[in-house]
N, C-alpha and C positions, 0 to 999 in steps of 0.2 A: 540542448546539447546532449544532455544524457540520453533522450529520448533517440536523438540520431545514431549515436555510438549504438544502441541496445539493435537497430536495426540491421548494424553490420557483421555482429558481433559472432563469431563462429564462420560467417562464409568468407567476411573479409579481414577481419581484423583480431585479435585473441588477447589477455590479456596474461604477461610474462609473469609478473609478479608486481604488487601494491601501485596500481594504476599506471603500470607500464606498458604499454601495449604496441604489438606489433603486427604487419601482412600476415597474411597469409601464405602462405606458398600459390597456393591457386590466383592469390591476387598481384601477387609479386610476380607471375610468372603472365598475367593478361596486362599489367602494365607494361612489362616489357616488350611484348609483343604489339601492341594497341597503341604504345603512346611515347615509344622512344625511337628518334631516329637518327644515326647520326653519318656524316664524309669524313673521311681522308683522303688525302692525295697520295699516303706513305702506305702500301699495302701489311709492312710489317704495325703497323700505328691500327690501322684495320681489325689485324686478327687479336693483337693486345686485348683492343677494346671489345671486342666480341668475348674472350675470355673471362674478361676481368668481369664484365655484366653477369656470363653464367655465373663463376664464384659469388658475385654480391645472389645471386639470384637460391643458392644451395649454402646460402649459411646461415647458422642457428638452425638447420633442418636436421634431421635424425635418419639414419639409412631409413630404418622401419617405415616414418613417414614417405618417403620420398617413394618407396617402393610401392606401400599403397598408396601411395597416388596412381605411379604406374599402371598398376594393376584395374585400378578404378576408370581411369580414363582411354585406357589399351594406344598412350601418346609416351613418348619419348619425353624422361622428364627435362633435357639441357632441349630445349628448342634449336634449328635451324636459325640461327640470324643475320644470314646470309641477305634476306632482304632486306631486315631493317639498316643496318650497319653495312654502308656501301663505299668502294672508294672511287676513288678521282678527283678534278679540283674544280672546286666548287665555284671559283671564280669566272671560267670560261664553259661554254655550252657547246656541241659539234656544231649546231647551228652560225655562231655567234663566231667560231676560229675557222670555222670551211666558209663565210663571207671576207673573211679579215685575209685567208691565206689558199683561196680556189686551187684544188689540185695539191694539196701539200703532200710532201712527202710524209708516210705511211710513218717511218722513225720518228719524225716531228709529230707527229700525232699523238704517238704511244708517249710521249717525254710528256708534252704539254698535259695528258690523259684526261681530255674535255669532260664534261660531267653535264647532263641535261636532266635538270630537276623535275621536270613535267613529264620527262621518260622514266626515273627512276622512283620516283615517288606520285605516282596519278593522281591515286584517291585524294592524298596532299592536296596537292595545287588545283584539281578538282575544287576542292571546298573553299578554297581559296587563300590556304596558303597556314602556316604553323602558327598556333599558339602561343610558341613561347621557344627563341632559341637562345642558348645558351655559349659560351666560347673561350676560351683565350687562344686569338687569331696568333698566326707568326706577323712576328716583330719585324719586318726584313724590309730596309732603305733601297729604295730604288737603283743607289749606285751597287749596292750587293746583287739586286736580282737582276741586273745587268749581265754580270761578270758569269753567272749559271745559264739563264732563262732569257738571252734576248730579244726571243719572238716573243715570248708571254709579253713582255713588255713592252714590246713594239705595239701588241693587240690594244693594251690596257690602256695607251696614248696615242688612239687612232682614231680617225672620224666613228669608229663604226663601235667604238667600246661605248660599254652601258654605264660608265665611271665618271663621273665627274671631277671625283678628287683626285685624279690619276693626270687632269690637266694642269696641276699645278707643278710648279718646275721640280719639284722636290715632295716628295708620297711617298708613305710607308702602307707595307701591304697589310695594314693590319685597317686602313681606310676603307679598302677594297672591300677588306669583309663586312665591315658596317654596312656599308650599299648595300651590298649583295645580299645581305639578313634581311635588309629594311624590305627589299623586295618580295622575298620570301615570306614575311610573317603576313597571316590576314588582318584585315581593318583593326581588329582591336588586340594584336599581337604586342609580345612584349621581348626585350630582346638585353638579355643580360652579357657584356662583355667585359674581361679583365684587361685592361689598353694601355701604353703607357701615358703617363698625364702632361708627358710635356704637349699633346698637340694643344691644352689648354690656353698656353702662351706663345708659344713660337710663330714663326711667321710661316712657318713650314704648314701648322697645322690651321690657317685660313680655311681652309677649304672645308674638312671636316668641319670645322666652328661654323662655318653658311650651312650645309648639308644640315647641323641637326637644330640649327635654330630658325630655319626657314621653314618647317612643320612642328616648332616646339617638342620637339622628339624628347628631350631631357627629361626624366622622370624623378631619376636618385642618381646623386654623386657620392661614392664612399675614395676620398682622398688619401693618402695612404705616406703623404712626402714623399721624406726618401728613407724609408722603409725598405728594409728586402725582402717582400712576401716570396720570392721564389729562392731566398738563403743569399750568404753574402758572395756569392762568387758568381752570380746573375746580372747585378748589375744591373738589373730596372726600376723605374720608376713609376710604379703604376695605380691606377686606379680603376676601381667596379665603377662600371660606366650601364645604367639602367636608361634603356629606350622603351617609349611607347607610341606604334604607330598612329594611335587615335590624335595622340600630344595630350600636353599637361600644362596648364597653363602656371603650375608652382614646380617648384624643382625640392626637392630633400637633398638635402644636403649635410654631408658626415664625414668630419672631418681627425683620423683617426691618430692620437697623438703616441698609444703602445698597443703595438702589434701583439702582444702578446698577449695581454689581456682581454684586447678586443677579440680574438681566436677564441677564447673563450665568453665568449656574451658582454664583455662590459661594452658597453656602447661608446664611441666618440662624439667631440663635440657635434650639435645637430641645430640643424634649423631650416628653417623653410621659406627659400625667395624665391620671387617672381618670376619662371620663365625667360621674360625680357631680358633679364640680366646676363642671360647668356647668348652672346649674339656674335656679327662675327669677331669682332674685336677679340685680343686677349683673354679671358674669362678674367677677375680679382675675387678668389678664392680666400674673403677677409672679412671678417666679425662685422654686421650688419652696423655696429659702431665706426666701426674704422671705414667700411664702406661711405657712411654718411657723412665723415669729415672730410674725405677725400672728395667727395662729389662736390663739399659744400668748397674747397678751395678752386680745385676746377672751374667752377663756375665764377669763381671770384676773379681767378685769374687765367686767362683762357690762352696766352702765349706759353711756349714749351721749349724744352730744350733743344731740340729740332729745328726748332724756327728761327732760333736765334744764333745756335751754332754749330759749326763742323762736327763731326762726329765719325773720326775714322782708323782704320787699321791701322798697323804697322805693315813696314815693306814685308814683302812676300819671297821670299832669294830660291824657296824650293829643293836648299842646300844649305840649311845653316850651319850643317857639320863644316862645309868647306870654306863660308864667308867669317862665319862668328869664330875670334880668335882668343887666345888669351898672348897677351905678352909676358913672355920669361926675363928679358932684359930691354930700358928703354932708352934711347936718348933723344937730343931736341929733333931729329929728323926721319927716327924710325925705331922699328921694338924688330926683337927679335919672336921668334916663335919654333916651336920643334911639332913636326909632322915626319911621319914614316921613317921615322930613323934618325931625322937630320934635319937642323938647324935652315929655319929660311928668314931672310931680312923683308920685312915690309914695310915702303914709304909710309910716313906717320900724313902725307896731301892724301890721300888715297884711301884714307879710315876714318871713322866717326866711330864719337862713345855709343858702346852699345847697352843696354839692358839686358842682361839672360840668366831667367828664374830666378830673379829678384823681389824679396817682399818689401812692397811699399805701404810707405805711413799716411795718414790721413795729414795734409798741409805741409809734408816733409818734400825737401829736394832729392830724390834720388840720386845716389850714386853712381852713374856708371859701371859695372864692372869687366867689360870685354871692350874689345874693337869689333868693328864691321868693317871687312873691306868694302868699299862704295863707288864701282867705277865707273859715275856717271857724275858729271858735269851739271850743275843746276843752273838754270836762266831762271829769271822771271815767273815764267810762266811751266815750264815745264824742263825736263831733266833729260841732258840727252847722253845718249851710253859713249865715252873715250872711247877713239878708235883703237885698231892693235897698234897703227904706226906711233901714234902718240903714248900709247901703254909700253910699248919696248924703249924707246927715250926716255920717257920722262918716270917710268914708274917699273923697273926692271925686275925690281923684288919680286914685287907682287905681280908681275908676268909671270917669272918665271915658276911663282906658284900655281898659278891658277891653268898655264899649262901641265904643269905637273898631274892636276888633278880632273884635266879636262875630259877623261873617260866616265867620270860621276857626277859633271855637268851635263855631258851630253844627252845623259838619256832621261834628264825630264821635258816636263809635259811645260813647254813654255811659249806663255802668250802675252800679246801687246808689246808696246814699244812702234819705234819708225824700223817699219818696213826696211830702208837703206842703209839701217845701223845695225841689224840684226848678228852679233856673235854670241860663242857659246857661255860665255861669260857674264850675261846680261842673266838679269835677276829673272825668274821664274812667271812674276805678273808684275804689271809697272803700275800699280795703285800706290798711293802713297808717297811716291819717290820726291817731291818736292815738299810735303805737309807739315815733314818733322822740323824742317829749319827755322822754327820763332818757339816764342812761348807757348807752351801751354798744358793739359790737363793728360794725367798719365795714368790709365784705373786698371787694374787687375780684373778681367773677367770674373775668377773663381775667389771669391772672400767670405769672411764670414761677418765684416762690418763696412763701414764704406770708407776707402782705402783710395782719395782723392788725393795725387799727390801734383805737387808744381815743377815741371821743368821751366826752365831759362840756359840752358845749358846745351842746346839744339841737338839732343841724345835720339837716337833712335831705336826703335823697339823693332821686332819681329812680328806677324802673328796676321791670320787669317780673320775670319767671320769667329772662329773659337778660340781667339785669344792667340799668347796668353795675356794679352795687352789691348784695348782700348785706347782712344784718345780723341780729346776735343779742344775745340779752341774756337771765339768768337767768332763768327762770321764777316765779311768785310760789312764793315759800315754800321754794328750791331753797336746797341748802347751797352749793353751787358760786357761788363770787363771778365777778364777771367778770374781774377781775385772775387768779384759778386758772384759768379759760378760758380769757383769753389765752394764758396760761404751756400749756398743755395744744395748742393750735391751733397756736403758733408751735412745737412741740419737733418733730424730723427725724421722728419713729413719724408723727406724724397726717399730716406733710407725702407721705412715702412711701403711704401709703394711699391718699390722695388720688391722687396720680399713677399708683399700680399701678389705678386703675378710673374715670379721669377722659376726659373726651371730649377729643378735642385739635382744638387749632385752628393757624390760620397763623403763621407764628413762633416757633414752638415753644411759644405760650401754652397753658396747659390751663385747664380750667373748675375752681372753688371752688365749685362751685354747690351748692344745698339738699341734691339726691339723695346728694354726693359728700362730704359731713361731715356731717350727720347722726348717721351711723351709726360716726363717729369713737369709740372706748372713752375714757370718763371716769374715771379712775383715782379710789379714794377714798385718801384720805391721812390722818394723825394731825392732830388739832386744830394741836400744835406745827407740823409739817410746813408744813402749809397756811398757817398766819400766818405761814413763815417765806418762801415762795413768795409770797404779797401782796405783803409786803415788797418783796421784791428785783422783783416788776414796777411797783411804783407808782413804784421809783426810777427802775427802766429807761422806764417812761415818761414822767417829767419830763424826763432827762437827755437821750433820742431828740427831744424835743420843744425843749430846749435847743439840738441839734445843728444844729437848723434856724432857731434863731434868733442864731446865735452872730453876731457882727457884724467879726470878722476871721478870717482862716485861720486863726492859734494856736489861738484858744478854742474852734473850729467840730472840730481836730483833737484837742484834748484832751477835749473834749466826748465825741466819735466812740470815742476810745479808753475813756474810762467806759463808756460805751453796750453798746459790743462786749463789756466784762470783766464788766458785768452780764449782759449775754443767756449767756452762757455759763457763768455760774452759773444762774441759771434752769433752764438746759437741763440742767446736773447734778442738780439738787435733783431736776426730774421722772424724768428717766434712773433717780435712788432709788426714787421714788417707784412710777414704772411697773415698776420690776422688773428692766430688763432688762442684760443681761452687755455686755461691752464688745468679744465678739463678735456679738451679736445687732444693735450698734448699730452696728457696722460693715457688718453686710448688710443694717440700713435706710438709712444712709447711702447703701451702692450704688445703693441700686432707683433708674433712670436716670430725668431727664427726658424725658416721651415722645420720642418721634423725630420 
């Protein structure tokens, strides 16, 4: 090693003081030229970068030096880097958008501003392509680059685009650039990107999870939770995501619990798995121990939550401002309510208890605390929307509300339902509209423990694909009661799984969402078993439900202590039931709340 340094020593390398050592100017300035090259699509982003290279490029230098250099080499000492540092967008070629759009207007050209890497960079792709690239791509969902760019995107999900991840219903363009790098680098390139880590788990990020585990591309994972490497008012969640085109058949993996120290050299947790493990499935991003309980109950019990039960939103109205109410005054046949000045009467046939931004307790009854107006009629099988004729008879209140407010109905974006029923007062999407009316399971997306609570109360919730509400309920004809579901959702196994492959958000909240329990194992158990698990949750949820009704401190603490002594038997019966040692359930225990 000393031997190599003595060899550089004066033409490229100098030493500053007690074996510190730094370039040269003359080598600092043939790296730059020789072996950095970078795009923008932003011309102001362009010259930045060009700037800020010369500065890195003239500091810790001395006029004196810099001038003999001058002098010495009869060259300019800031270089031209106009050719290294070029811009346009690096995702489309002239080749690749003049197939896609023959004849384009000349405007749409300059917008898109195509970028052909075998024009702008020869020697490059000559050789066969970059060593080593480096990035933090834009962040930007498909429906945003919709709303600016929607020829790029038209391009990007066309027979003729080079993208594969751009076929999936739902791509962020920071997919694009992984392609488009992987293309770029030669046989044994390597490709360092900062990305965010939800494509890890989501269903959104399929695509990408096939893309890099179908050439074992993964090289090194540095995780990062929910961390704000870009400061708190960014709002991402991201991780160093290390590709090699050759593949690796082990992945590193680094899992960093303080950002702040790791910024400075301490290392996070590390360890080294198998490739394979990362496939297209969710990734479980969990201590190679909790990995192996997990695998080992999986196996043991190979039915899921999925299989067994419902698993669905809340109504979707597209207007909760105008359906979700509060009543000011109530009686047996209607509540009052005040909007824009003045007092309106709403039939109490016409409403259902609603949920809104309420926190729920793990085996507790929620309470209610709004109406929903709900103007649709439930059958059997499905839900069909009151006409006007029968809404001005029989429900006049609440007509003459939802006229009232029919200018901020009108202008959403509203789908499904029967075709022959269609008014402006029909809910936004008609998913869910029959689901709420029985028993059953009510989860908060955003928690920070598992927060499984019981309706019987046929309440209805609000909330899309994000919440703020989940709900399940057994399947027809499933053995699985919902009282053993509860008891199954609420035990530390399912909880830990969820968190070893859950998206994280601010606050340390992680997501309960569809993708993320689903796929929870459903233990089967002996008839006795099982009624004896009923049992102890139907009590734990009266007595949870108790807890919140209690009407002094005493009772509300005695209450709380039932409560507790139940869930903890529960949590033993299943512990039986799923099998596991009283080591096994100490290293699910472990597995951390995200970071």
């Amino acid at each position: 090693m000393e031997h190599n340094r003595a060899e550089h020593v004066g033409a490229r390398i100098y030493e500053v003081t007690g074996n510190r050592w730094r370039l040269t100017f003359e080598e600092k300035r043939r790296i730059l030229l020789q072996s950095i090259r970078g795009v923008d699509i932003d011309p102001n982003a362009v010259e930045v970068a060009r700037f800020s290279l010369l500065l890195r490029l003239v500091e810790d230098e001395t006029a004196g030096a810099l001038q003999a250099y001058e002098r010495a080499r009869r060259e300019p000492v800031l270089p031209n880097l106009a050719p290294q540092i070029r811009q346009g967008n690096s995702l489309v070629s002239h080749e690749e958008f003049a197939a896609y759009t023959p004849g384009a207007d000349p405007g749409l050209v300059d917008r898109v501003s195509p970028f052909t890497w075998a024009r702008e960079f020869p020697a490059e792709m000559r050789r066969g392509g970059f060593d080593v690239i480096v990035g933090n791509p834009p962040y930007i969902r498909i429906q945003n680059m919709v709303a600016y760019s929607p020829e790029e995107v038209g391009f990007y999900q066309s027979p003729r685009s080079p993208y594969t991840t751009a076929r999936a219903d739902n791509f962020d363009k920071y997919a694009l650039f992984i392609e488009r790098s992987l293309s770029l680098l030669g046989p044994a390139g390597r490709l360092g990107f900062i990305v965010p880590n939800k494509f890890m788990t989501l269903t959104a990020g399929r695509a990408v999870r096939r893309l890099l585990a179908e050439g074992r591309l993964v090289d090194e994972l540095v995780h990062f939770g929910a961390q704000q490497v870009f400061g708190a008012g960014a709002q991402n969640y991201t991780c160093i995501l290390v590709l090699t085109k050759s593949g690796a058949a082990d992945v590193r993996l680094e899992r960093v619990a303080n950002l702040v120290r790791w910024r400075y050299g301490e290392a996070g947790e590390r360890e080294t798995i198998p490739g394979t493990r990362l496939g297209e499935e969710a990734w479980t991003i969990a201590a190679s121990s909790a990995r192996a309980v997990f695998d080992r109950i999986r196996s043991a019990w190979t039915e899921t939550l999925g299989d067994v039960a419902d698993i669905f939103v809340g109504v979707q109205t597209s207007a909760d401002e105008v359906y979700i109410v509060v009543a000011e005054q109530e009686n047996a046949d209607s509540i009052s309510i005040t909007w824009d000045g003045r007092e309106w009467t709403l039939e109490r046939a016409i409403l259902r208890p609603c949920l809104h931004d309420v926190q729920l307790h793990a085996y507790a009854r929620p309470q209610p605390n709004k109406y929903i107006i709900f103007p649709y009629r439930l059958g059997e099988r499905r839900a069909s929307l009151i006409q006007p004729r029968e809404m001005r008879a029989d429900y006049p209140g609440a007509w003459a509300y939802l006229q009232a407010r029919r200018g901020q109905l009108e202008v959403r974006n509203v789908t499904g339902g029967s075709a022959s029923e269609r008014q402006f007062y029909q809910y936004g999407r008609s998913q869910s509209l029959t689901k709420f009316n029985c028993a059953k399971i009510i989860l908060p997306i955003l928690s920070l423990e598992p927060r499984y609570a019981y309706d019987d109360q046929n309440i209805v919730v609000t909330g899309g694909g994000n919440g703020p509400y989940y709900l399940t309920k057994p399947k027809e004809g499933s053995t699985s009661s919902l009282y053993y579901l509860l008891a199954v959702l609420c035990h530390p196994l399912s909880e830990a799984m969820v968190r070893s492959r859950t998206s994280v958000f601010g606050g340390g909240y992680y997501s309960h969402g569809k993708q993320f329990i689903e796929s929870l194992p459903i233990p089967s158990a002996a008839a006795e078993q099982r009624r004896s698990v009923e049992g102890l949750v139907e009590r734990a949820v009266r007595t949870t439900s108790e807890v919140w009704e209690a009407r002094s401190p005493a009772i509300r603490a005695a209450k709380e202590r039932e409560a507790e002594a139940l869930r903890l038997r529960i949590e033993q019966a299943m512990t039986e039931i799923l099998g596991l040692t009283e080591e096994e359930l100490a290293v699910v225990r472990a597995v951390p709340v995200p970071a």
